[in-house]
C-alpha positions in Angstrom: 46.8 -88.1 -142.2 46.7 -85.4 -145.0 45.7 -82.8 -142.1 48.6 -83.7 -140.1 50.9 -83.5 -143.5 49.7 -80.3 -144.8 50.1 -79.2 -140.8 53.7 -80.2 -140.8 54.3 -78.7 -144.1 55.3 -81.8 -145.8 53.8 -82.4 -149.4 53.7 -85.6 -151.0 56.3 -86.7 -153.7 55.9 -85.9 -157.4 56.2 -88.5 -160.4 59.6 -89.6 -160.3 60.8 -87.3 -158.0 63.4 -88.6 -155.0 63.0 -87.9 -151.4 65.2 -85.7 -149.5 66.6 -87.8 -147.4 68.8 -85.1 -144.5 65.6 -82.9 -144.8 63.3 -85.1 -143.6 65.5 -87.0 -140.9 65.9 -83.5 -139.7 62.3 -82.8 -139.5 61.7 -86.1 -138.0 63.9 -85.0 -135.2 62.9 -81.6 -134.6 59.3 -82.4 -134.6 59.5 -85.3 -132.4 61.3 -83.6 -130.1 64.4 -86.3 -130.3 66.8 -83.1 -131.5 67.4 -83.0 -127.5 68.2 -86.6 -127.6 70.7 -86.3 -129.9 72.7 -83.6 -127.3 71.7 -80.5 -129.6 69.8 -77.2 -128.8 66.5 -76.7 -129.3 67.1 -74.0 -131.9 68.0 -74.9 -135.2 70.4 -72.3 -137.1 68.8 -70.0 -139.2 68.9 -69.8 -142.9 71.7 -69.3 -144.8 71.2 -65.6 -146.2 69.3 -65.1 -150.2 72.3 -64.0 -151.1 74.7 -66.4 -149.7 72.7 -69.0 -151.9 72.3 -66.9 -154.7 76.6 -66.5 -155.3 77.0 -70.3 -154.6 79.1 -71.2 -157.2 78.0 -73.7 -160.1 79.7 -76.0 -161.8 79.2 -78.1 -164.7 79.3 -81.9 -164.5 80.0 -84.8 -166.2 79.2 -88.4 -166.0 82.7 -89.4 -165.7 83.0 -87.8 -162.5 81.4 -90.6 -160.7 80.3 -88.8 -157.9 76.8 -88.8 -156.3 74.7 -85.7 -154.4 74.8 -86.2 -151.3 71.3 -85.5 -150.6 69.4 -87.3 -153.0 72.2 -90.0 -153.5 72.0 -90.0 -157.2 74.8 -89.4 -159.9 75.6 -86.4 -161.4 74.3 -86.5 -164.9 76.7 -85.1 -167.9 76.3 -81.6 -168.9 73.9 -80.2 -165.6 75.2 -77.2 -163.5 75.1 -78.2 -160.1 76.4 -76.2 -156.9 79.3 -76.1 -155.0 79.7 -75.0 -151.0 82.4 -73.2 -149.9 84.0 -76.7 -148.5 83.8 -77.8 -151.7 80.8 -80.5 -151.6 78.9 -80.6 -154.5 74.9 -80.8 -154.5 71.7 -80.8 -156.9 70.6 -77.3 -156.9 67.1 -78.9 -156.3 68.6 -80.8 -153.5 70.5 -78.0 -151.8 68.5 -75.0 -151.6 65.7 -76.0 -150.0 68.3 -77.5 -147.0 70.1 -73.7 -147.1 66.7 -72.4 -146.8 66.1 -74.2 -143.3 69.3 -74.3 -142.3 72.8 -72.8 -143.1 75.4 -75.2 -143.3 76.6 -78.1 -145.3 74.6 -81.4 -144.8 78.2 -83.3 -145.0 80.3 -80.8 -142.8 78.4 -78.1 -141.2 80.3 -75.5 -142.8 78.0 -72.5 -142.3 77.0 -70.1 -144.9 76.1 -66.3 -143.4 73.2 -65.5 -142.5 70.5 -62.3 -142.4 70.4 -62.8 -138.6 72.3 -60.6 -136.9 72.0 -62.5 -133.8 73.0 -65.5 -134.6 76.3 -63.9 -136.4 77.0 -61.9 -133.5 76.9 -65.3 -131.3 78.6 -67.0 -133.9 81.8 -64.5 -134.2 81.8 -64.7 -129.9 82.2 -68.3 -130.2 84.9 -68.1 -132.4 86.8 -65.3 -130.4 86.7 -67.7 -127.5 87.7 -70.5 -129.0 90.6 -68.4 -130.5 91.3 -66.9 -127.0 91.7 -70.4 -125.5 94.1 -71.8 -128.4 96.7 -68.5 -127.4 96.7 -68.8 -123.9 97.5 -72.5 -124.0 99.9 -71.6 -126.8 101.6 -69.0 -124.9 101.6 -70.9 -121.3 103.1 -73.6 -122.9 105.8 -71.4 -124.9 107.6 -69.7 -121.9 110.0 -70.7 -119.5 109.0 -71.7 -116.0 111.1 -69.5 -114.4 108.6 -66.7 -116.1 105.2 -67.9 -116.5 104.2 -66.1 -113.0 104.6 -63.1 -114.5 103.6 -63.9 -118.0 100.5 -65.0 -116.8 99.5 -62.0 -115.0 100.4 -59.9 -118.0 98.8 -62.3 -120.5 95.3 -62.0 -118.9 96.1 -58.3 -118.8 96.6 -57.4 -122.0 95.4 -60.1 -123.9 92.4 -61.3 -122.0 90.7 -58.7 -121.0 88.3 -58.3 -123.5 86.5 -61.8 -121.6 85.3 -59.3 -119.5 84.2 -56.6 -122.3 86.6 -54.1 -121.5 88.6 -52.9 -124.4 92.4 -53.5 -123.7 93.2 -50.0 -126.0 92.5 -48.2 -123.0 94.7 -49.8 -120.8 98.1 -49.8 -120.0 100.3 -51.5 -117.8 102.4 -49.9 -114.7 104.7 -50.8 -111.9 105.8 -54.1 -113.4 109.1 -55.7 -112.5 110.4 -58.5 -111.4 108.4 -61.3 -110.7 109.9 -61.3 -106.7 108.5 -57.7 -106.4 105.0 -58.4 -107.4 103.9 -58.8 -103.4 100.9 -60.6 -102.5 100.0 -61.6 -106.1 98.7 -57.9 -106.9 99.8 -56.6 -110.0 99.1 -52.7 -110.6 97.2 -51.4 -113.6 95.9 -48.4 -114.6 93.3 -47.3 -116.8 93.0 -44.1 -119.1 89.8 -42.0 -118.1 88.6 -44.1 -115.6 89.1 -45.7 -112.0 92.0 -47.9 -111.3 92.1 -51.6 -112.1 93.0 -52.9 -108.6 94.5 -55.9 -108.4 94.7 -59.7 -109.5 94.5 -62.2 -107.1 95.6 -65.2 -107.2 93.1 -68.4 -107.2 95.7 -71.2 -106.3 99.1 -70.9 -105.8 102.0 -72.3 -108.3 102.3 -76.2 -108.4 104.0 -78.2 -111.1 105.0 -75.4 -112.7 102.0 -75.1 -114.0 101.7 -70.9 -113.5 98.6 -69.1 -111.0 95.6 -69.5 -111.9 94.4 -65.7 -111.4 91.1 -64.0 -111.8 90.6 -60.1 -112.1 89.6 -57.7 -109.3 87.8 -55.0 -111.4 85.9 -51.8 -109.6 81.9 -51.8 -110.2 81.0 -50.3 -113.0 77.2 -50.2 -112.2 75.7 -48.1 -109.2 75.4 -49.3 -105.9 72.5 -48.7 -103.4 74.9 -47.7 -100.6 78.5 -46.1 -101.2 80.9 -49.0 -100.6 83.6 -47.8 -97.7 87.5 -47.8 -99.4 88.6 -50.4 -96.8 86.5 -53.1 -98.2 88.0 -55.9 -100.0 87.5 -55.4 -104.2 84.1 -56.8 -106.0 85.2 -60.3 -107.4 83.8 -59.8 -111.2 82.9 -63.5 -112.4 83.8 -65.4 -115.4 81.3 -64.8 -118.6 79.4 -67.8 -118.5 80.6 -70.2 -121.5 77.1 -71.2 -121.9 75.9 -67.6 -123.0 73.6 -67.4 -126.2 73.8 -64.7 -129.2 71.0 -63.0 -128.0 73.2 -62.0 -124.5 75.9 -60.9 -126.7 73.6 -58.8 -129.2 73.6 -57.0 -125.7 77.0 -56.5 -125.6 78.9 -53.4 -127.6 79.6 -54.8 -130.8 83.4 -53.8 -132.0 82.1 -52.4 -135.7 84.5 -49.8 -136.0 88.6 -50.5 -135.2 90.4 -47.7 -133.5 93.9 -48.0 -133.6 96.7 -45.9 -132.7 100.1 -46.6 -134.5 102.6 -43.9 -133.2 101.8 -40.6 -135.0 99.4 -42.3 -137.6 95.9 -43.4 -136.8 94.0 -46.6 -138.4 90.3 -46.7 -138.8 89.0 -50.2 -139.9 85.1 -50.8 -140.5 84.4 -53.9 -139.0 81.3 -55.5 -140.1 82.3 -57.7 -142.9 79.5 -60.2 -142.7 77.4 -56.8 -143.6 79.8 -56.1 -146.2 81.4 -52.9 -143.5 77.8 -51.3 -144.1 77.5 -47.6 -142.3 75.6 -47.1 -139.3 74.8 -44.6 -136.6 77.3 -46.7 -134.1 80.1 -46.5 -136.6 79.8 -43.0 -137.0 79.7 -41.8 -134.3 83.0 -44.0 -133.5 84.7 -42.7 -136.5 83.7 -39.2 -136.5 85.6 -38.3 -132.8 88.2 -40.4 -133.7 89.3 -38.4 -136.5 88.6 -34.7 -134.4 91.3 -36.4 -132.0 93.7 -37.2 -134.5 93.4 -33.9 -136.9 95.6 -32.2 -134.4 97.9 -34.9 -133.1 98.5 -37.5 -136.4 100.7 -37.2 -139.8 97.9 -39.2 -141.4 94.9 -41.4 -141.4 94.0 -44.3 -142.9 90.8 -46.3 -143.3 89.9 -49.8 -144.4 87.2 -52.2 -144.4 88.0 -55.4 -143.1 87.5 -58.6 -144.9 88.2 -59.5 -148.9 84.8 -58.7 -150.1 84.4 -54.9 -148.9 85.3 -51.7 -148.3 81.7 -50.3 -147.7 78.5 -51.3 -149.4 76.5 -48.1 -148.2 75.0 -47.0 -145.4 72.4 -49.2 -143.4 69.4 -47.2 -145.2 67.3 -51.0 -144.4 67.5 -49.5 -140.7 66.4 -46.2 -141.7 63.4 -47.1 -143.6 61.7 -49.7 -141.1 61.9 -47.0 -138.7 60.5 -44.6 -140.9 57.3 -47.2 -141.7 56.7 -46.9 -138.1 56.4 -43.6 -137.7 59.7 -42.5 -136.5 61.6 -40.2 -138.4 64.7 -39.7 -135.7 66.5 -42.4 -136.6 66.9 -41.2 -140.3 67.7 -37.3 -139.7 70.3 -38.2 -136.9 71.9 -40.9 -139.5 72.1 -38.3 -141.8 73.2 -35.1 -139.8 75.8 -37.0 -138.3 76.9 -38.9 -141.6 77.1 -35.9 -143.8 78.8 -33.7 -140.9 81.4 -37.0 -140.8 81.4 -36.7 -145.2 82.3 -32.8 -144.7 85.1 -33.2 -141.9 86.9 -35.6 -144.2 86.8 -33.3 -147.4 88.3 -30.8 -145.3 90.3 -32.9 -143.4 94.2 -31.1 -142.5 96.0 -34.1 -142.6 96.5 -36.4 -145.0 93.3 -39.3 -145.3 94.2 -42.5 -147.2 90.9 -44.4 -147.8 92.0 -48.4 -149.0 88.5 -48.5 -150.9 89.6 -52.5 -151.8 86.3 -54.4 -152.6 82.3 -52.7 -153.2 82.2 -49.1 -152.3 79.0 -47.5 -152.8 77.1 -45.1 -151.6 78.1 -44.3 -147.8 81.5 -46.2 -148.7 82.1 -43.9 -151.3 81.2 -40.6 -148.5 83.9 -42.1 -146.5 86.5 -42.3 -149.5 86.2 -39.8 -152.4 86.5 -36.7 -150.5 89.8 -37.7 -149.0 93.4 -36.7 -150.5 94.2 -40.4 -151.3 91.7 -42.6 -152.7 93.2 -46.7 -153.3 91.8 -48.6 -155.5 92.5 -52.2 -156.5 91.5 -54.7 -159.1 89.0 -55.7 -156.9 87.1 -52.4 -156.4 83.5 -52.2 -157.5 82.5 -48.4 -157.7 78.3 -47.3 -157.5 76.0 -44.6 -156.8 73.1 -46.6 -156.4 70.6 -44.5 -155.5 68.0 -44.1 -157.9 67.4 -47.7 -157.9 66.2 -47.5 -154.4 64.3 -43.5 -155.0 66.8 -42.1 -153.2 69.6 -39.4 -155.0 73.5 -39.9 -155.1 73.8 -38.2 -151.1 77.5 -38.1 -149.0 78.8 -35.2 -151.0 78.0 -37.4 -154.5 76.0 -33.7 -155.4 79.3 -32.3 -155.3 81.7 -34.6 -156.7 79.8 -36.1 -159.9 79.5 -32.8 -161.7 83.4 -32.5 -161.2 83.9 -35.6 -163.0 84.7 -35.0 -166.9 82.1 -34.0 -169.0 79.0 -35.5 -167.9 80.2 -38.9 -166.4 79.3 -37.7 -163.3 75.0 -37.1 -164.5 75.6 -40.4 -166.1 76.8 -42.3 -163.0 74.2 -40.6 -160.3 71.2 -41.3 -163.0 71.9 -44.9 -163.9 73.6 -45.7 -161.1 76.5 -48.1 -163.2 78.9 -49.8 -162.0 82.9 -49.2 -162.7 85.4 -51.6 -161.6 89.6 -52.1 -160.8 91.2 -49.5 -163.0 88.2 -47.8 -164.6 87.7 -45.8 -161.0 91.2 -44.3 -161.6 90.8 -43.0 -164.9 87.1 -41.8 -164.1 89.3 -39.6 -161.8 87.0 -41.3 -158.5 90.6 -42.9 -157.6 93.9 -41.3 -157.2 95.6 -44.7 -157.2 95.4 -48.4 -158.6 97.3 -50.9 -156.6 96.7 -54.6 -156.5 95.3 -55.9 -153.8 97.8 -58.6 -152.8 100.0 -55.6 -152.5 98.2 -53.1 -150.1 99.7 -55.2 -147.1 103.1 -54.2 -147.9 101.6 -50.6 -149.2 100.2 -50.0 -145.9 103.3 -51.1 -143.5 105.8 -48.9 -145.9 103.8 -46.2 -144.8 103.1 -47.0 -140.7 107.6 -47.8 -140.8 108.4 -44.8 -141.8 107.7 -41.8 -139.1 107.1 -39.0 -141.9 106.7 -41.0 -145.3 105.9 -38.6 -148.3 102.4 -40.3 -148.9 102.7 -39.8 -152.8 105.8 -41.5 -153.6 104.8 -44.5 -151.6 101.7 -44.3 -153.5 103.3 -44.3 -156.8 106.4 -47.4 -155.5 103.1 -49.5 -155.5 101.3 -48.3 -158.3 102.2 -50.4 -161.5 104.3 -48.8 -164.0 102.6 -50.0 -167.4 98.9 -49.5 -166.3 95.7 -50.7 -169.2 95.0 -47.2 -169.6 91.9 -47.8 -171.5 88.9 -47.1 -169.7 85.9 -49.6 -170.2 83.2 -46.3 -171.4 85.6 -44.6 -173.3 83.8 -46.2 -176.3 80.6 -44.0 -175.2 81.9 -41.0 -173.9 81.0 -39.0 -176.7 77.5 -40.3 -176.9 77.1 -40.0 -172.9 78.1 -36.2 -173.4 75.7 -35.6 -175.4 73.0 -37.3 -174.4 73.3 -36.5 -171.2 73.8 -32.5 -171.8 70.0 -32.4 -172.2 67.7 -30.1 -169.9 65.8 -33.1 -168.6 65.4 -36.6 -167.9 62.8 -36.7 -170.6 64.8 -35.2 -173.1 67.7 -37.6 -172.3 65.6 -40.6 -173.0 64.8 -38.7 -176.2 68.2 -38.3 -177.2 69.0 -41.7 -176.5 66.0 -43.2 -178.2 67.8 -41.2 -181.6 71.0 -42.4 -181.3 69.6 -46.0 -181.8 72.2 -48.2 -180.4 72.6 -50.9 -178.5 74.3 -49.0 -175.3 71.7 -46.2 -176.0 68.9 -48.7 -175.6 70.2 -50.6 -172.5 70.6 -47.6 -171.1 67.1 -46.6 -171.7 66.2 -49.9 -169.8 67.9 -48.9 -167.1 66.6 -45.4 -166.4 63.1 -46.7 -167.0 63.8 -49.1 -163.7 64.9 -46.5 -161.9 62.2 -44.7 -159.6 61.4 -41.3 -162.1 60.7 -38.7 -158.9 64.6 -39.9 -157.9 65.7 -39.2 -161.7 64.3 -35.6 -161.6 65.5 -35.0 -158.6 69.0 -36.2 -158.9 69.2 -34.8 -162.1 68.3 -31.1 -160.5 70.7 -32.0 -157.3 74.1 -32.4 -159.8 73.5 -29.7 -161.9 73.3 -27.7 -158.5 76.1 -29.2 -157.0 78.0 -28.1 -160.0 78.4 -24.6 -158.7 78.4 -25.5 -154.8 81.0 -25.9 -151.9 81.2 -29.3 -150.6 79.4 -27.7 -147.2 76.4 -26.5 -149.2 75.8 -29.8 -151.2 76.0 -31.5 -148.1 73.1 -28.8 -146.7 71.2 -29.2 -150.2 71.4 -33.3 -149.2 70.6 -33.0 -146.3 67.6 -31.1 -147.2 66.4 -33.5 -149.5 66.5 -36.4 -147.4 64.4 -34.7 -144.7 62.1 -33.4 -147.1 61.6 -36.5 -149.5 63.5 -39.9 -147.9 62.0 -39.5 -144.6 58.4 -39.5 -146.0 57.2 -42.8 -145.7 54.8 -42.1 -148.7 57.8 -41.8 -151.2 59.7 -44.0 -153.1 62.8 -43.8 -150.7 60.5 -46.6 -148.6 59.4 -48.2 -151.5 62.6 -48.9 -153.2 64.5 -50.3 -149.8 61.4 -52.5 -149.7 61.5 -53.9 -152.8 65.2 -54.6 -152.8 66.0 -55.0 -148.9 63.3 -55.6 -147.2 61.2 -58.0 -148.9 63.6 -58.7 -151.7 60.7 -59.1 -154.5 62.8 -56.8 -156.6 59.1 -55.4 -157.9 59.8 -51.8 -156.4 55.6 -49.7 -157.3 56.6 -46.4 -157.7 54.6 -43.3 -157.4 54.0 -41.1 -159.5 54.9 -44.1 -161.9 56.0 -41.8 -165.1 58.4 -39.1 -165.4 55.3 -36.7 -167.0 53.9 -37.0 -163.8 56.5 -35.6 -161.7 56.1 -32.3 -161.4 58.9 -29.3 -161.4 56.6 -28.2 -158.6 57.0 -31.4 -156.6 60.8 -31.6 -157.1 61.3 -28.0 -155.9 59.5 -28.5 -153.0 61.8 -31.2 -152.0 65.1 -28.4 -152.1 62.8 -26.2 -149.6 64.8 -25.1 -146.6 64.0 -26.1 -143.2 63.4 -24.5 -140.1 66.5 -22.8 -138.5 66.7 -26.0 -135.9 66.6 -28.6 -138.5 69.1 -27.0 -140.8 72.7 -29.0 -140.8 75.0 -27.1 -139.2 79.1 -27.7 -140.9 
């Protein structure tokens, strides 16, 4: 029996220790094969995400509470920190992490924790949209007036169904609709912007009961067909989705990570991957980037949000980057760059006014698509990085050009160590133009849209509170980060920090020693560059760098995204492993211009 237990992966009890009770009955029924008994699919959910676990709330309990864990059915002893779910059910952190780590939601009410599986979230949020999409079309059937609901109906699965059948209802509009009598055998005309007509809708069963058609759309083909189909014939029927479709068919499926939206003579971007914390990729890019061409010439403004509570962009997807550059392909990485720094330089030069909500963590690629705007938001909730050399990468987006600009040598300070400023702090380090709290940035952001020319400042300033905490949280230090970090080197700023003894000096020292020393020299020789540079040439200098030293799959760039993204063992080995053995040499190379086709062009 102890072959078949260690085969199983099931390890005998310790001294005094209680079993699991839901791990185990879930075992039992998934290697039994009785999970299909039970009506369930073969597939278990995946693990709730390290990081989900990790921010699950603790609290401390006490004996008087009464209450048992639900897994291991024993009282809460006084004084132990135990950990809540987001429902609010409280477990043993012994009992509840190893569940999370098979499976992730709540042994009492399934609520699920995110996950790192893309799939699975992707299938997850398609489930939800259709369960949403039923609840408003029973809603709105049952809300109108017989006399109506013919017509409703048609227009309801016109404008507010058709994204069942993946087509994106911005790019449609409706035409030729009037009375419901004039409608003539149950066709209903649409057209669509920059492509072939939508044809008709046809009606599946005529009106009984009152109970409104039952219609089904009449799209044109959208793939090729093997002989040219004659106009006379009769429309392709399109079928329903299939309700039984898994995540893995809608991975295939464009994913809506960037919002487009159109609000008279303003434009709205919104990054749409919350579950990723709005992280940049390629796709959302390249969505954002012709969006804002477009509207350059035909908007009074722009704004751009991330959507969710938690986020306005944690950085660009560099995991992404980096596995593709372990393989051997470099592509990836230089398009994500070309494309993201040419999108960084559009928006510092941008003729219209760009209003970046930067509500939530934005670092990195989230600060690109923020700081070199007109109109920078922050909130109490803002959580401001550079990040970079904890990963042996260098403060890219334009941070070359914008962190020598900051006052005194904040700017070295930030890209070296890579700290963290929060709420008001980001104003007064001059990164922000504005603080507004967050609970107000709903009514912020419609005074704006109302108006048809708003003057962008003085709504800015209505919002902004009148008796700000004007003390910012390194003012303390400012004087010892000037001149420590005035030195000629990285060497000689661990020097000067050794002599000033203190207890910031020292944690600071901890934290440049973490940090991978061939990113240190060569961030340190980036800023001072950048000092004296346009935006466009910081972005060329970056750009430079990046295909010189991130897109080597020998260099810490690699290394660092391993270690903390990859395979999360926070143990990044970097090479050369001392700052006395990286060379002036080496880091020049890495500024070497490229050949005339790989240069970015701005």
């Amino acid at each position: 029996m102890s072959d078949y237990f260690d085969e199983m992966g099931w390890t005998p009890l310790e001294d005094g220790e209680a079993p699991n009770h839901l791990i185990h009955m879930a075992r039992l029924l998934r290697d039994f094969g009785m999970w299909d008994l039970l009506g369930q699919t073969t597939r278990l959910p995946p693990p709730a995400s390290k990081s989900a676990i990790e921010n699950l709330r603790e609290i401390e309990t006490t004996s008087s509470d009464s209450e048992q864990c639900p897994v291991c059915l024993k009282e809460f002893e006084d004084g132990i920190f135990a950990k809540c779910m987001p429902c609010e059910h409280v477990f043993h952190k012994e009992c509840i992490i190893p569940w999370l780590e098979k499976t992730n939601s709540c042994p009492l009410c399934r609520h699920q924790l995110p996950t790192d599986d893309e799939d699975y979230e992707t299938y997850r949020k398609e489930k939800q949209r259709e369960l949403e999409r039923q609840k408003d079309l029973e809603t709105l059937h049952n809300s109108i007036p017989d006399s109506t609901r013919h017509l409703q109906d048609v227009c309801f699965i016109a404008v507010l169904g058709l994204n069942v059948l993946g087509l994106n209802k911005d790019i449609l509009k409706l035409s030729e609709i009037g009375h419901p009598n004039d409608i003539k055998n149950g066709t209903l005309k649409l057209s669509c912007i920059g492509s072939s007509p939508i044809t008709s809708f046809r009606f599946l069963s005529s009106q009984t009961n009152s109970t409104g058609p039952i219609i089904e759309p009449i799209l044109p083909q959208s793939y090729p067909q093997t002989e040219p189909v004659p106009e006379s014939k009769p429309p392709i029927e399109i079928p329903v989705p299939n309700r039984s479709t898994t995540y893995k068919d809608v991975q295939a499926n464009t994913q809506d990570d960037v919002l487009i939206k159109d609000t008279g003579n303003k434009g709205i971007i919104t990054l749409n991957r919350p579950k990723a914390l709005n992280a940049l990729n390629l796709s959302m890019v390249e969505k954002i980037y012709p969006a804002l061409k477009q509207w350059e010439t035909s908007k009074k403004f722009v704004i751009i949000e991330g959507a969710g509570e938690k986020a306005f962009c944690a950085g660009g997807d560099v995991k992404s980057i980096v596995v593709a550059v372990r393989e051997g392909n470099k592509e990836l990485g230089e398009a994500f760059f070309r494309k993201e720094y040419t999108l960084n330089h559009l928006i510092g030069t941008y003729k219209i006014p760009y209003v970046a909500l930067i509500n939530g963590i934005t670092m990195g690629g989230g600060v690109g698509l923020s700081v070199h705007g007109k109109y920078r938001i922050a909130t109490e909730k803002t959580l401001f990085a550079m990040p970079e050399t904890a990963i042996g990468l260098f403060p890219d987006v334009g941070g070359t050009y914008f962190l020598p600009r900051l006052k005194g040598k904040l700017g070295l300070y930030l890209g070296l160590t890579g700290e963290r400023l929060k709420g008001i702090d980001i104003l007064l380090a001059g990164i922000a133009t504005h603080f507004v709290p967050s609970e107000k940035l709903p009514a912020l952001k419609q005074d704006l849209l109302i108006n048809e020319v708003p003057d962008i400042t003085k709504v800015l300033d209505k919002y902004q509170p009148q008796n700000l905490d004007n003390k910012f949280s390194l003012a303390p230090y400012i004087t010892q980060i000037d001149k420590c970090f005035s030195a000629s080197s990285v060497e000689e700023i661990i020097e000067r920090l050794k002599e000033d003894k203190s207890e910031w000096a020292e944690k600071t020292i901890q934290t440049l020693l973490k940090m991978s020393p061939t990113s240190l020299k060569i961030t340190m020789s980036a800023i001072q560059n950048g000092g004296t540079l346009s935006l466009a040439d910081c972005l060329k200098m970056e750009f430079r760098l990046g295909y010189n030293y991130g897109l080597c799959k020998t260099n810490d760039f690699c290394e660092g995204v391993r270690a903390l993204l990859i395979d999360k063992d926070q143990k990044s080995i970097w090479n050369p492993k001392t700052l006395s053995e990286v060379t002036d040499t080496y880091v020049n190379q890495q500024f070497a211009t490229l050949p005339e086709e790989k240069e970015l062009l701005l």
